[in-house]
N, CA, C and O atoms as a GROMACS GRO file, in nm:
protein
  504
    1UNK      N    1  -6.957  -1.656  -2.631
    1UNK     CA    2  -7.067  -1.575  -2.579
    1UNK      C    3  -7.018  -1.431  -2.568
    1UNK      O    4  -6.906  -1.392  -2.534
    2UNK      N    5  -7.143  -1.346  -2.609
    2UNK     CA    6  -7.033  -1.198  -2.590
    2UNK      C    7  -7.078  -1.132  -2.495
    2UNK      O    8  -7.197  -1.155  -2.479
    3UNK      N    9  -7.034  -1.055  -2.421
    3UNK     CA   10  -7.064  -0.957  -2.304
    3UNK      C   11  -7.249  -0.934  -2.314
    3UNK      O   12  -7.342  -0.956  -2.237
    4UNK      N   13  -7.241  -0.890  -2.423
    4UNK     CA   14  -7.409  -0.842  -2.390
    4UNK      C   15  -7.472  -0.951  -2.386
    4UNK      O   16  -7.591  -0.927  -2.362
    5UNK      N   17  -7.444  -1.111  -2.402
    5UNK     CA   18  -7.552  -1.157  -2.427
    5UNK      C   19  -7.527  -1.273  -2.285
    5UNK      O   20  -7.597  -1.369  -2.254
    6UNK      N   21  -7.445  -1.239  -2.241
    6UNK     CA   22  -7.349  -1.273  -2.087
    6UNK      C   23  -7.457  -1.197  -1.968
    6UNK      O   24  -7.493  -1.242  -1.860
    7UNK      N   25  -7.494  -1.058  -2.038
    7UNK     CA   26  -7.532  -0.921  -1.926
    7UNK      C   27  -7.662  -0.975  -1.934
    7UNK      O   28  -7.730  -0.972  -1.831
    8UNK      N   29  -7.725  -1.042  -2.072
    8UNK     CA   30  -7.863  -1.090  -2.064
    8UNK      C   31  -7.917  -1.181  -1.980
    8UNK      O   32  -8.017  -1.191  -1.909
    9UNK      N   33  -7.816  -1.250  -2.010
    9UNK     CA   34  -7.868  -1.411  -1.899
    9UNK      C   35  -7.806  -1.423  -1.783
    9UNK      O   36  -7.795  -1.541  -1.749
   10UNK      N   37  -7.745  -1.320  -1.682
   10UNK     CA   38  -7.750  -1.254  -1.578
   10UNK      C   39  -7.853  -1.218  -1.521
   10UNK      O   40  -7.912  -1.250  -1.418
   11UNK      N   41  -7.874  -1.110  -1.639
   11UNK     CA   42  -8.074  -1.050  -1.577
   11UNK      C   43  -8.159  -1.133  -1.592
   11UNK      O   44  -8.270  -1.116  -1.543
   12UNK      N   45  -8.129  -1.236  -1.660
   12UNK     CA   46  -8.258  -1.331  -1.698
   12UNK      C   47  -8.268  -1.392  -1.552
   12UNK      O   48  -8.372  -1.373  -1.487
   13UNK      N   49  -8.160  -1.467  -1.498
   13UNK     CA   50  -8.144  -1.568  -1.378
   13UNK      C   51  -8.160  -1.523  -1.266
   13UNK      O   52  -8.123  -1.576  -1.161
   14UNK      N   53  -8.238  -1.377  -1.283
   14UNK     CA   54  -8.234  -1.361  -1.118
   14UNK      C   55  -8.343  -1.429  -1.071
   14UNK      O   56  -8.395  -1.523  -1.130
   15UNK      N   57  -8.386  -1.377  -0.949
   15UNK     CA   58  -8.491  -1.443  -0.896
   15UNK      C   59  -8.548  -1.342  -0.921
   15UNK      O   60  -8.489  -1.234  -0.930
   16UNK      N   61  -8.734  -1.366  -0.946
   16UNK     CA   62  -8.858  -1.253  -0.993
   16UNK      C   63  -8.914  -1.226  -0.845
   16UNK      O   64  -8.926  -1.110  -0.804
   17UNK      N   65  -8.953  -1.361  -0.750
   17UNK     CA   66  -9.063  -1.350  -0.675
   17UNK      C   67  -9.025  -1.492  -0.572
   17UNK      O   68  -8.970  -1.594  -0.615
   18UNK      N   69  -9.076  -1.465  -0.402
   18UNK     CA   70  -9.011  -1.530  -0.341
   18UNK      C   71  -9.164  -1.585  -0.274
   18UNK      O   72  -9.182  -1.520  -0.171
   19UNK      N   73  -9.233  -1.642  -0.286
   19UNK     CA   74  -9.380  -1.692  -0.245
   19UNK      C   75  -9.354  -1.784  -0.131
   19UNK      O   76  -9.281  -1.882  -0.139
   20UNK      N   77  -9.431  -1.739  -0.007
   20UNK     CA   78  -9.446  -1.826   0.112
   20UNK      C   79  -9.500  -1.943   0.086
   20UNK      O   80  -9.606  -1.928   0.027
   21UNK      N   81  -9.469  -2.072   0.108
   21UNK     CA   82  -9.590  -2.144   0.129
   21UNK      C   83  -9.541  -2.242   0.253
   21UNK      O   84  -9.435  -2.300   0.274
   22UNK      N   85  -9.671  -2.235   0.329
   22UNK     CA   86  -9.676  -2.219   0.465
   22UNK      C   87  -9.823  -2.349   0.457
   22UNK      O   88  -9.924  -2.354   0.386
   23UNK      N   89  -9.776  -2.432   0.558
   23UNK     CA   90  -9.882  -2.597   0.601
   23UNK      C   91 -10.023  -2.534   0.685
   23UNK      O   92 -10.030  -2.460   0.782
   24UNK      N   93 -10.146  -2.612   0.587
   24UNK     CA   94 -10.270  -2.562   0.666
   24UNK      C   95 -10.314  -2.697   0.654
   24UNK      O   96 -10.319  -2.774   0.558
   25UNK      N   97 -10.363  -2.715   0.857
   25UNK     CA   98 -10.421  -2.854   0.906
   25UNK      C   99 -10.540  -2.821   0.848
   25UNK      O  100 -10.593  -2.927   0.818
   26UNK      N  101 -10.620  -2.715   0.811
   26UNK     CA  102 -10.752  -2.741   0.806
   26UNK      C  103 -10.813  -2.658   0.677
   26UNK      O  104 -10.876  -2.574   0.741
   27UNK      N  105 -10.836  -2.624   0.537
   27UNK     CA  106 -10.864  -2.607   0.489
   27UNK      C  107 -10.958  -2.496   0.477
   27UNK      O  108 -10.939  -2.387   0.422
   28UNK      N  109 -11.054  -2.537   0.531
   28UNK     CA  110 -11.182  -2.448   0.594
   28UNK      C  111 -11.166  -2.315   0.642
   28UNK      O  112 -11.204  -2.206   0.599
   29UNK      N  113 -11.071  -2.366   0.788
   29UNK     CA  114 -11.023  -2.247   0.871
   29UNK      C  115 -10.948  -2.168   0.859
   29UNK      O  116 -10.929  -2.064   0.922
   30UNK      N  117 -10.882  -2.226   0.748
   30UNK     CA  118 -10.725  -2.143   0.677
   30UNK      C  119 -10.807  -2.043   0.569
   30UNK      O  120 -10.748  -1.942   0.529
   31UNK      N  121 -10.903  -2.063   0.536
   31UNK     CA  122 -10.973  -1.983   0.446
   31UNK      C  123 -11.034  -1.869   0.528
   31UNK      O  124 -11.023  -1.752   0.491
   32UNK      N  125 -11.100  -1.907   0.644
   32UNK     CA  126 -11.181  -1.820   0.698
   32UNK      C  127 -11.051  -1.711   0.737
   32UNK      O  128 -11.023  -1.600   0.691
   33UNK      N  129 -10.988  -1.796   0.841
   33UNK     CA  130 -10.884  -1.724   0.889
   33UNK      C  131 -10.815  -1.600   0.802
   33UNK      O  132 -10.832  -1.485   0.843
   34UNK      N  133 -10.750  -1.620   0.700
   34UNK     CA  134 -10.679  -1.554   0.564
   34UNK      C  135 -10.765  -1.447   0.499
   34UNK      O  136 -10.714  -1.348   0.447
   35UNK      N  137 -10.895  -1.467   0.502
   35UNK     CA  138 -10.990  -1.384   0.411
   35UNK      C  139 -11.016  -1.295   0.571
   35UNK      O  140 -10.948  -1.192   0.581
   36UNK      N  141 -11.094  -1.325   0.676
   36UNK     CA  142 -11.164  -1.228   0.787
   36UNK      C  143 -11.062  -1.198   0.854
   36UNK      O  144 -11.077  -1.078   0.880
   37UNK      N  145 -10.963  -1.236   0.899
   37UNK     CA  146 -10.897  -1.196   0.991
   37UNK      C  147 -10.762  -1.123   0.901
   37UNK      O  148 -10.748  -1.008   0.943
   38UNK      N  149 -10.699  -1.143   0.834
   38UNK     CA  150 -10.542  -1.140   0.726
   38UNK      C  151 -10.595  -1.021   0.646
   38UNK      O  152 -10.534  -0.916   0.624
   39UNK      N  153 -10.725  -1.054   0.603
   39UNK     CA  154 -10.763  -0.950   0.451
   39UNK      C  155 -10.703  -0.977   0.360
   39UNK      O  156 -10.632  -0.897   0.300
   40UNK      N  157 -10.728  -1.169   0.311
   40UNK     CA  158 -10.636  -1.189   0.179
   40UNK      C  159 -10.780  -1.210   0.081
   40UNK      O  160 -10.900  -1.211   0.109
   41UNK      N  161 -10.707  -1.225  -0.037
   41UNK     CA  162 -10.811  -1.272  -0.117
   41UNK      C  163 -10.773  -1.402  -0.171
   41UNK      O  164 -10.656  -1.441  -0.172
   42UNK      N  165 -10.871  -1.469  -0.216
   42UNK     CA  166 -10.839  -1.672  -0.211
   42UNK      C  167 -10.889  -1.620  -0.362
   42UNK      O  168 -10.999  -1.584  -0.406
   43UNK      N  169 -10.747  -1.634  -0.424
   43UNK     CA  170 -10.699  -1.630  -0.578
   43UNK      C  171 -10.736  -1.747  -0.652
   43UNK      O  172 -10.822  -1.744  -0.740
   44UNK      N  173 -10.666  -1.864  -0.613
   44UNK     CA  174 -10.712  -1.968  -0.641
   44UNK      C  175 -10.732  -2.117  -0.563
   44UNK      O  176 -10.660  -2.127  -0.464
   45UNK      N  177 -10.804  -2.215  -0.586
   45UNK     CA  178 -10.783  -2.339  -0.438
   45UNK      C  179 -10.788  -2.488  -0.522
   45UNK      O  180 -10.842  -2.506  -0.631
   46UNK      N  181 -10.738  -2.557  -0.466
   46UNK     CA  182 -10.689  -2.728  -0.520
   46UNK      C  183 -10.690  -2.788  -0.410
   46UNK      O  184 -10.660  -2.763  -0.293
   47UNK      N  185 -10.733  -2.883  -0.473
   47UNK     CA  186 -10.699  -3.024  -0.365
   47UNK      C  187 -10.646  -3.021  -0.250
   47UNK      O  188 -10.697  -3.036  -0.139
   48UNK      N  189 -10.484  -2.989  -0.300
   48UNK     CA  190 -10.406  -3.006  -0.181
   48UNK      C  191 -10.256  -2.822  -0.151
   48UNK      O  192 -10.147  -2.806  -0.097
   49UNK      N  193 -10.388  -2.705  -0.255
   49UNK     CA  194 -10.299  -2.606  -0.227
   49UNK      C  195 -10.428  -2.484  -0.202
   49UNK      O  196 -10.537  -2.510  -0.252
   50UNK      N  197 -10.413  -2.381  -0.142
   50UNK     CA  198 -10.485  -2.261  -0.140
   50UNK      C  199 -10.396  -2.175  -0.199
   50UNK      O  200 -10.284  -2.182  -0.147
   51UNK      N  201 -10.409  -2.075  -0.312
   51UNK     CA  202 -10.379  -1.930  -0.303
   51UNK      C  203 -10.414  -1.844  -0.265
   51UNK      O  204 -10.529  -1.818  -0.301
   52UNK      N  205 -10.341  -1.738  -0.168
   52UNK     CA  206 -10.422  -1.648  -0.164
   52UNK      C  207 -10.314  -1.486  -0.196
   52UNK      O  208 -10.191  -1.478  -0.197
   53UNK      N  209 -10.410  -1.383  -0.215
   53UNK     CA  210 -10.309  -1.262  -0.254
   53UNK      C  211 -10.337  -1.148  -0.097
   53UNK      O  212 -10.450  -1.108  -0.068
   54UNK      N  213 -10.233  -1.118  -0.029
   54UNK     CA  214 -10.201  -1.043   0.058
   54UNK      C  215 -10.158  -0.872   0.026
   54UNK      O  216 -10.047  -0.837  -0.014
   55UNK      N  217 -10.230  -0.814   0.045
   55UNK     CA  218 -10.183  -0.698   0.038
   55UNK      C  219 -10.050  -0.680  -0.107
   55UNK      O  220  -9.942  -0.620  -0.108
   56UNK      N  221 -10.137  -0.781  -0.240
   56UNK     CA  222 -10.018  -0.787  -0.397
   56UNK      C  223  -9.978  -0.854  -0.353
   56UNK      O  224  -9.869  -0.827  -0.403
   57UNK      N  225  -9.962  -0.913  -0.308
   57UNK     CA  226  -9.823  -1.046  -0.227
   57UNK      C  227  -9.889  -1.199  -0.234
   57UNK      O  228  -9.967  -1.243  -0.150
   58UNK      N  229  -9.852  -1.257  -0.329
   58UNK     CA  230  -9.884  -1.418  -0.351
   58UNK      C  231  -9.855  -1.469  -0.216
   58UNK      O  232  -9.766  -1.414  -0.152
   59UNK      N  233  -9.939  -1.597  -0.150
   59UNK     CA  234  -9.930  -1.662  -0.014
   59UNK      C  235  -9.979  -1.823  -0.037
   59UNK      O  236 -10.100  -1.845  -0.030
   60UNK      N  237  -9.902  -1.916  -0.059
   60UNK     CA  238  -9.940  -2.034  -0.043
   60UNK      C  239  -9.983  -2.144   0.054
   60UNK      O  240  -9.893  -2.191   0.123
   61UNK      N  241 -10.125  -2.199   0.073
   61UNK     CA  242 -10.094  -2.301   0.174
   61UNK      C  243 -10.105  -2.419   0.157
   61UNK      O  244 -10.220  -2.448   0.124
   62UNK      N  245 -10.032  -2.510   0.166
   62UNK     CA  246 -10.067  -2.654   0.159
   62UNK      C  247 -10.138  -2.776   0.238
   62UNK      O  248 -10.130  -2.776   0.361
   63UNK      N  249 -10.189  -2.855   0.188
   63UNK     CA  250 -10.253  -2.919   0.297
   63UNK      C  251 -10.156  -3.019   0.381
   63UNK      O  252 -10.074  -3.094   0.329
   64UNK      N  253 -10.178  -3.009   0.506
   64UNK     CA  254 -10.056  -3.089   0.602
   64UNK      C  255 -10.144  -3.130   0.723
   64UNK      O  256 -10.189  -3.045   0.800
   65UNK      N  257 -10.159  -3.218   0.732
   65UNK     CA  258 -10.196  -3.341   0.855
   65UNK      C  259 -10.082  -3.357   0.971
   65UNK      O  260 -10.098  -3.440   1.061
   66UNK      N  261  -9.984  -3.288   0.966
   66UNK     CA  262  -9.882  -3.321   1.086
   66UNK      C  263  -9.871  -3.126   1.169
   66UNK      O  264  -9.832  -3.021   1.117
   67UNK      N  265  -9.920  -3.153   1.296
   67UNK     CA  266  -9.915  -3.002   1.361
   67UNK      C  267  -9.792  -3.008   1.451
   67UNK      O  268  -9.775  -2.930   1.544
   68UNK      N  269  -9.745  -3.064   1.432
   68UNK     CA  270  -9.598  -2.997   1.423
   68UNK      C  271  -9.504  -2.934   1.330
   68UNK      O  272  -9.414  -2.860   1.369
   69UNK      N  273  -9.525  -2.962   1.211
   69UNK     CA  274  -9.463  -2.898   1.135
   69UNK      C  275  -9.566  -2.769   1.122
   69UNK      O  276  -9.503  -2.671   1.083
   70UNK      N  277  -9.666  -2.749   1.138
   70UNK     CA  278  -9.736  -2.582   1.119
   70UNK      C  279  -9.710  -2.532   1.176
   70UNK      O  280  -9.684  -2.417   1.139
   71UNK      N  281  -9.688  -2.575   1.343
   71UNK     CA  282  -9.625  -2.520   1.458
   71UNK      C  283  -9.505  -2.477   1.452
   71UNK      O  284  -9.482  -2.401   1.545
   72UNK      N  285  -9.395  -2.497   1.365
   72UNK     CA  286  -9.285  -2.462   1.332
   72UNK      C  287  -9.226  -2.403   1.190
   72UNK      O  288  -9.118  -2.392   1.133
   73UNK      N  289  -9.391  -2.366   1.166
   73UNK     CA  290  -9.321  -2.284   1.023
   73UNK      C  291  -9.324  -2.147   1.062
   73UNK      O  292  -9.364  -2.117   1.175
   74UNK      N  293  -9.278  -2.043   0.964
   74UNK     CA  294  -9.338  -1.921   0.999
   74UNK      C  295  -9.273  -1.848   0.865
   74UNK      O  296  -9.232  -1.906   0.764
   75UNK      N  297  -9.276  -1.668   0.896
   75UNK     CA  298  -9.309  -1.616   0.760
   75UNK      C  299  -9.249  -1.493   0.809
   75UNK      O  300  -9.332  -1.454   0.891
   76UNK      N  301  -9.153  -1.410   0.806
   76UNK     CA  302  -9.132  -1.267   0.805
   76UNK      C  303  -9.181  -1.159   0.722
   76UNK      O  304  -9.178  -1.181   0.601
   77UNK      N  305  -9.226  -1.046   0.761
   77UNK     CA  306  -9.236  -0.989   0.692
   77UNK      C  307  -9.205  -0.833   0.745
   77UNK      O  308  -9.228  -0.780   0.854
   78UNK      N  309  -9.130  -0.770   0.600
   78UNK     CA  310  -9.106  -0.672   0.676
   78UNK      C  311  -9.223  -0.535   0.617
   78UNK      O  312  -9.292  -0.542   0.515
   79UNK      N  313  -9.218  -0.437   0.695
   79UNK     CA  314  -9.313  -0.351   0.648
   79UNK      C  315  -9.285  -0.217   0.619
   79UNK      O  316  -9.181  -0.204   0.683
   80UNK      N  317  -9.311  -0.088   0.559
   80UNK     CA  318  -9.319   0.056   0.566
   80UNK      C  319  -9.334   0.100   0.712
   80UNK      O  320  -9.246   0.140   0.788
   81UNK      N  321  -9.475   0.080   0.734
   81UNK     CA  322  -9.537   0.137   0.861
   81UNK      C  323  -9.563   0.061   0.935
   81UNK      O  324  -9.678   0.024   0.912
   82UNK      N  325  -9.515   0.003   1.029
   82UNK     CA  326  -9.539  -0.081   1.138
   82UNK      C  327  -9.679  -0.034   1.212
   82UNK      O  328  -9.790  -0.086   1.192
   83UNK      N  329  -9.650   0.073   1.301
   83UNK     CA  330  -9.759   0.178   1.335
   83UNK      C  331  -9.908   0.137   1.268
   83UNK      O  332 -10.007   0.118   1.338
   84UNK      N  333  -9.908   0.129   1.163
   84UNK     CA  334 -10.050   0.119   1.061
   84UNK      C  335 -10.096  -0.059   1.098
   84UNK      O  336 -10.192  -0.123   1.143
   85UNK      N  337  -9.982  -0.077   1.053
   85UNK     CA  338 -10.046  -0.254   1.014
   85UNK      C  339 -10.087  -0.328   1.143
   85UNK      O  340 -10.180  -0.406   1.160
   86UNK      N  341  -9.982  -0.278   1.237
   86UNK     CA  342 -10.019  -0.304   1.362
   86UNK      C  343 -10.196  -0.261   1.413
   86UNK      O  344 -10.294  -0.320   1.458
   87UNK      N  345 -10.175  -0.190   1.392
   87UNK     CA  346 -10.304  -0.106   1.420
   87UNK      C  347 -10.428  -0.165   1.347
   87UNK      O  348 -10.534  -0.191   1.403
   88UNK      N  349 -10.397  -0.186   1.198
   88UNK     CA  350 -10.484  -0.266   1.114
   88UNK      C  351 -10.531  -0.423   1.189
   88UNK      O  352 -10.645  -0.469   1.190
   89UNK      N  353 -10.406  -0.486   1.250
   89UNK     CA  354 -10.469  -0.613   1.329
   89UNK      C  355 -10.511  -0.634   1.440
   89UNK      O  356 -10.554  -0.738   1.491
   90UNK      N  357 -10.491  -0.483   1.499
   90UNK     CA  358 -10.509  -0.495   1.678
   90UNK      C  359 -10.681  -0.478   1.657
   90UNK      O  360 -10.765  -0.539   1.722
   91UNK      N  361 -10.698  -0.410   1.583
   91UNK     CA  362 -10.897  -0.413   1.501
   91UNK      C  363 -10.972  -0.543   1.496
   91UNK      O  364 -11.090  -0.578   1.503
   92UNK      N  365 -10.883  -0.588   1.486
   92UNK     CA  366 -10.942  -0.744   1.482
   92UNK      C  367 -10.892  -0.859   1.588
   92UNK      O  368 -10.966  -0.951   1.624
   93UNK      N  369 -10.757  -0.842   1.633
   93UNK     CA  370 -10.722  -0.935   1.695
   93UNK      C  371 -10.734  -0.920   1.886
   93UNK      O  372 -10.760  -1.005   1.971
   94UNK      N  373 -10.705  -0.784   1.894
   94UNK     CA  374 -10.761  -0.698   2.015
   94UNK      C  375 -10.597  -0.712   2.107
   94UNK      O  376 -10.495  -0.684   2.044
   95UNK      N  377 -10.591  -0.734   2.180
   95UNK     CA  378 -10.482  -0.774   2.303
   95UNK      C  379 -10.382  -0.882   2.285
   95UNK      O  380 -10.274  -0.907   2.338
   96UNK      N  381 -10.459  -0.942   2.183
   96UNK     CA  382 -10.348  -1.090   2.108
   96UNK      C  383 -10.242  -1.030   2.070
   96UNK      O  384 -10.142  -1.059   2.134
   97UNK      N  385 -10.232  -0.962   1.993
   97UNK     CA  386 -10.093  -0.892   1.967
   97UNK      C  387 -10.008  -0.775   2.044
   97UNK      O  388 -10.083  -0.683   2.075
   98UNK      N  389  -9.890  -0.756   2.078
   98UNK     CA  390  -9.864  -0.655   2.086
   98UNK      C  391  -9.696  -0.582   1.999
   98UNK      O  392  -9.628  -0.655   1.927
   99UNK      N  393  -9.665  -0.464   2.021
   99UNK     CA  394  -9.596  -0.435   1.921
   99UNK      C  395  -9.468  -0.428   2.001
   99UNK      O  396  -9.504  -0.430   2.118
  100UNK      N  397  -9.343  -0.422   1.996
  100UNK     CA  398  -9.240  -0.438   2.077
  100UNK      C  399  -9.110  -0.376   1.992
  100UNK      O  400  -9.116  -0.359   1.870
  101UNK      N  401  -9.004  -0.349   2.063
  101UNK     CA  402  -8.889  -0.321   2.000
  101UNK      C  403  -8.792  -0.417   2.044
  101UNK      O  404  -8.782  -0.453   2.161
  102UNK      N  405  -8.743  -0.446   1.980
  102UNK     CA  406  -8.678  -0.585   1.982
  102UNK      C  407  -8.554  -0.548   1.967
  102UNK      O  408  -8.522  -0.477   1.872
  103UNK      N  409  -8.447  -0.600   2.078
  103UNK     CA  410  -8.273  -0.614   2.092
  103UNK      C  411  -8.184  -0.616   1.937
  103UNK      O  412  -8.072  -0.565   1.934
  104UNK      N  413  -8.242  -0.674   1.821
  104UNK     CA  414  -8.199  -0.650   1.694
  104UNK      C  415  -8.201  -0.545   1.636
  104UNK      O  416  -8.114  -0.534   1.550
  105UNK      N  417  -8.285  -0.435   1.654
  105UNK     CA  418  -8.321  -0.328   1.601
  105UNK      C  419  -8.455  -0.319   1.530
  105UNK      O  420  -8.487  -0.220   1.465
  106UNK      N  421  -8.515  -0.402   1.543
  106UNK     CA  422  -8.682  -0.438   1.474
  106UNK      C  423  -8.784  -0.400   1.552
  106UNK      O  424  -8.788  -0.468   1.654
  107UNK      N  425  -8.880  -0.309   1.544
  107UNK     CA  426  -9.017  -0.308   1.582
  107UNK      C  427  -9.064  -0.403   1.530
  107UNK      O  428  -9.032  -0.425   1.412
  108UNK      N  429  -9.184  -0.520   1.622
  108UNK     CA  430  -9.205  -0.577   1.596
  108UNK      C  431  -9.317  -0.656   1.626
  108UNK      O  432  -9.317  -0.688   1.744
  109UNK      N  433  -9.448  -0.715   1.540
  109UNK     CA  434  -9.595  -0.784   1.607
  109UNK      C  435  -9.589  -0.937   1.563
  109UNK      O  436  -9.514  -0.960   1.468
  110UNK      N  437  -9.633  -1.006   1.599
  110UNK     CA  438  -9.689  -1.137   1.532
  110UNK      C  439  -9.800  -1.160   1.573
  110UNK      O  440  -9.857  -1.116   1.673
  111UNK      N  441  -9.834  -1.233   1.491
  111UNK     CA  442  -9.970  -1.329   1.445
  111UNK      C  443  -9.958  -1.494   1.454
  111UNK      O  444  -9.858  -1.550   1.407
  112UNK      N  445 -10.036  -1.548   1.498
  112UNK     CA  446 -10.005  -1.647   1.494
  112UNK      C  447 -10.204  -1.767   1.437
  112UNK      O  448 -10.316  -1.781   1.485
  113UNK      N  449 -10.128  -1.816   1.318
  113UNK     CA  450 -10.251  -1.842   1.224
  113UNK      C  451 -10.386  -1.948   1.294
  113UNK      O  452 -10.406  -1.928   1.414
  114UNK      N  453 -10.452  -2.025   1.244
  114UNK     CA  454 -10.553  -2.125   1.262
  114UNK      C  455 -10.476  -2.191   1.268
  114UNK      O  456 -10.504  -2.246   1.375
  115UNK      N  457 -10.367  -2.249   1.226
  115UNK     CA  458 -10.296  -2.422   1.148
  115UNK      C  459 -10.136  -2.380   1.253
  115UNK      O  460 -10.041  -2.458   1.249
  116UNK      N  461 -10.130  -2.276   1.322
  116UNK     CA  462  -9.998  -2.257   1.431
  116UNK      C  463  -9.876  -2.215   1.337
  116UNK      O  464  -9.777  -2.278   1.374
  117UNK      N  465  -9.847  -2.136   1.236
  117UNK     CA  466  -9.785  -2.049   1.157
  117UNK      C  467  -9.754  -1.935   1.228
  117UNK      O  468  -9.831  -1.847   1.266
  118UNK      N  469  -9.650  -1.945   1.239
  118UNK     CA  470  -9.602  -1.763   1.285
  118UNK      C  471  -9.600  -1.668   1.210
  118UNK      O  472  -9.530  -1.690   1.111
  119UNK      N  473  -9.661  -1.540   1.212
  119UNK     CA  474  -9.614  -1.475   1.107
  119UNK      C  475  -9.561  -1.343   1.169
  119UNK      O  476  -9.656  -1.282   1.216
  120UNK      N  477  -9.474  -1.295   1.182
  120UNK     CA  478  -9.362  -1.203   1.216
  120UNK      C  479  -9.335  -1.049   1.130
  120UNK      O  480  -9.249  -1.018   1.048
  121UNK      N  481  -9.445  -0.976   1.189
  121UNK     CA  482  -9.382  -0.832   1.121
  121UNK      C  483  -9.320  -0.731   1.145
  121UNK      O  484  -9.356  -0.662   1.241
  122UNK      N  485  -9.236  -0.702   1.086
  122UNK     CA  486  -9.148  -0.586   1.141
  122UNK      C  487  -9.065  -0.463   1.058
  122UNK      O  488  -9.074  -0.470   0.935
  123UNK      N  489  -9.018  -0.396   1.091
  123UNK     CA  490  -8.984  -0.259   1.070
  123UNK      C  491  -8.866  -0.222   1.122
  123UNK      O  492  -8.868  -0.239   1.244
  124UNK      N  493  -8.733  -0.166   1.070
  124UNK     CA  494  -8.630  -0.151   1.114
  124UNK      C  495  -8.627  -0.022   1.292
  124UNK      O  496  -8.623   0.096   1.256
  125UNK      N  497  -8.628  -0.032   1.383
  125UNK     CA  498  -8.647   0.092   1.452
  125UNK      C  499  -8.567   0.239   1.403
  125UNK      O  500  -8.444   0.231   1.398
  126UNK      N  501  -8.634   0.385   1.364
  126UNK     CA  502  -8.542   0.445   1.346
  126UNK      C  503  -8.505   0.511   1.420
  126UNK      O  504  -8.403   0.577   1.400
   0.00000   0.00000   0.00000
């Protein structure tokens, strides 16, 4: 094998794209929830999967009958502007959220879904 074709299938093997997929008890509500409240768009839906696209960002949910495991999933995400996005959900979510600086160095809000998904956003403090 020679160097360049060594350097190829290096770049080939990285990873492209790292897609959540995250357990929804209820189908219905995971839709409503994701589209009115999230601002996703429902890309595509199956049986037993939803897509949806987040702000360009692929989001999977699957269907799951056990609420404990929804209750214990969750999702980081980190952001540009905390300030904004925050602001973007306090529009909708009101007092449910609030924004915090956190002992790690993270500004930081969560959300917490229809199906008990955490979702965790944050921003390095500068």
């Amino acid at each position: 094998m020679t160097f360049i074709s060594k350097t190829i299938e290096v770049l080939n093997s990285k990873i492209a794209q790292i897609i959540s997929q995250l357990p929804s008890l209820n189908f219905e509500k995971s839709k409503k929830f994701y589209q009115e409240i999230l601002g996703c768009k429902l890309a595509n839906e199956y049986d037993d999967l939803l897509i949806f696209v987040w702000d360009g960002i692929e989001i999977h949910l699957w269907k799951c009958d056990d609420k404990i495991v929804a209750e214990n999933s969750s999702c980081y995400i980190r952001v540009n502007d905390i300030e904004a996005v925050f602001e973007r959900y306090k529009k909708v979510l009101g007092d449910t959220i609030a924004l915090k600086n956190q002992p790690w160095g993270m500004r930081e809000f969560y959300i917490i879904d229809d199906s008990g998904n955490l979702f965790k956003f944050g921003q390095p403090i500068q």
